[in-house]
C-alpha positions as CSV (number, residue, x, y, z in Angstrom):
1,X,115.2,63.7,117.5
2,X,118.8,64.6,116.2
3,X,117.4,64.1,112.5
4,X,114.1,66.9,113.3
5,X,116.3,69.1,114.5
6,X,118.9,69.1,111.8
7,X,116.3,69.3,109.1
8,X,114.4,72.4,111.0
9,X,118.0,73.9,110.8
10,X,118.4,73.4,107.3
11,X,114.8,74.3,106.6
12,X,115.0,77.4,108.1
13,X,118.3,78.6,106.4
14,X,117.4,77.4,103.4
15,X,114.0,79.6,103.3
16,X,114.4,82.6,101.4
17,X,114.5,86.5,103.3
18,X,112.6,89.1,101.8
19,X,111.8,91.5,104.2
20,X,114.1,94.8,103.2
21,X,114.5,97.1,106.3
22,X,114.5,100.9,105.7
23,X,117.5,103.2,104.9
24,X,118.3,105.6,107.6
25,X,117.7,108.6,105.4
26,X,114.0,107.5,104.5
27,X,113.4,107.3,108.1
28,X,114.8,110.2,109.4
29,X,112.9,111.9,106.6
30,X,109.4,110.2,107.3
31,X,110.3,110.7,110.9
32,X,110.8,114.9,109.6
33,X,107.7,114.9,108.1
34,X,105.4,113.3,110.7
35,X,106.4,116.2,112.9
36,X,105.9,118.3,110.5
37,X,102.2,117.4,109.8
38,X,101.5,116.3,112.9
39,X,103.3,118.4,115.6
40,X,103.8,116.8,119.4
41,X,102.3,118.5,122.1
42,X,104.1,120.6,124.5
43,X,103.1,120.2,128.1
44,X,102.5,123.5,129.7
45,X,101.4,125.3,126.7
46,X,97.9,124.3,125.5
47,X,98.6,126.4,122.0
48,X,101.5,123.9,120.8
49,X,101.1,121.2,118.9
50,X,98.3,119.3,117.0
51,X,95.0,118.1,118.0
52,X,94.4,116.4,114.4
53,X,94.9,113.1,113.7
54,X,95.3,110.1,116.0
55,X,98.4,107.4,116.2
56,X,96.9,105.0,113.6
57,X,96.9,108.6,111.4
58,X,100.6,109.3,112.2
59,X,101.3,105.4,111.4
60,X,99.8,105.0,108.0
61,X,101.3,108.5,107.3
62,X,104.8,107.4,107.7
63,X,104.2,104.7,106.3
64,X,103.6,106.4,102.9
65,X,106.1,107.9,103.2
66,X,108.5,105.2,103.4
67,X,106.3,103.1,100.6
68,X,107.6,106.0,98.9
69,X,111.1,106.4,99.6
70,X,110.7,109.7,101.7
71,X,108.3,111.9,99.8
72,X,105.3,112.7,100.8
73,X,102.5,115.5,99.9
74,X,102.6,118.7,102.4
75,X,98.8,117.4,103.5
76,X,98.7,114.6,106.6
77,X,96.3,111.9,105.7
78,X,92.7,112.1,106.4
79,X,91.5,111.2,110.0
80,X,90.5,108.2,110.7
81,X,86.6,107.4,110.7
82,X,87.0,106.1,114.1
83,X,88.4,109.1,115.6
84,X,86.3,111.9,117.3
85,X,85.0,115.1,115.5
86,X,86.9,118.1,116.7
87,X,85.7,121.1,118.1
């Protein structure tokens, strides 16, 4: 038993790390320009914010913009083809 866990130890120190975590100037800048292109609602005030766009929108739009290092077009990504027509 000793002998399994010692070599799950090793193993797992041994494997290699390649997952990279952001810088906190690319997020703070995707973070910028989600708002930006998709601004939050304001309760109260039916006029604020944006009805375009769903979650899985604002998700795949920051992640394009981390992908590329904090620059992104002025033009939020398409809406999904699951989401609801507006009206």
């Amino acid at each position: 038993m000793r002998r399994l866990f010692g070599l799950a130890c090793v193993l797992t120190l041994a494997a290699p790390v390649t997952a990279s975590a952001i810088t906190v100037e690319v997020a703070r800048a995707c973070d910028a320009a989600v708002a930006k292109a998709f601004p939050p609602r304001q309760i109260g005030n039916p006029a604020a914010g944006s009805a375009k766009g769903t979650a899985k929108d604002q998700r795949e739009y920051f992640q394009k913009c981390v992908a590329n290092n904090g620059k992104v077009d002025d033009a939020p990504a398409e809406p999904s083809k699951d989401s609801k027509p507006g009206k």
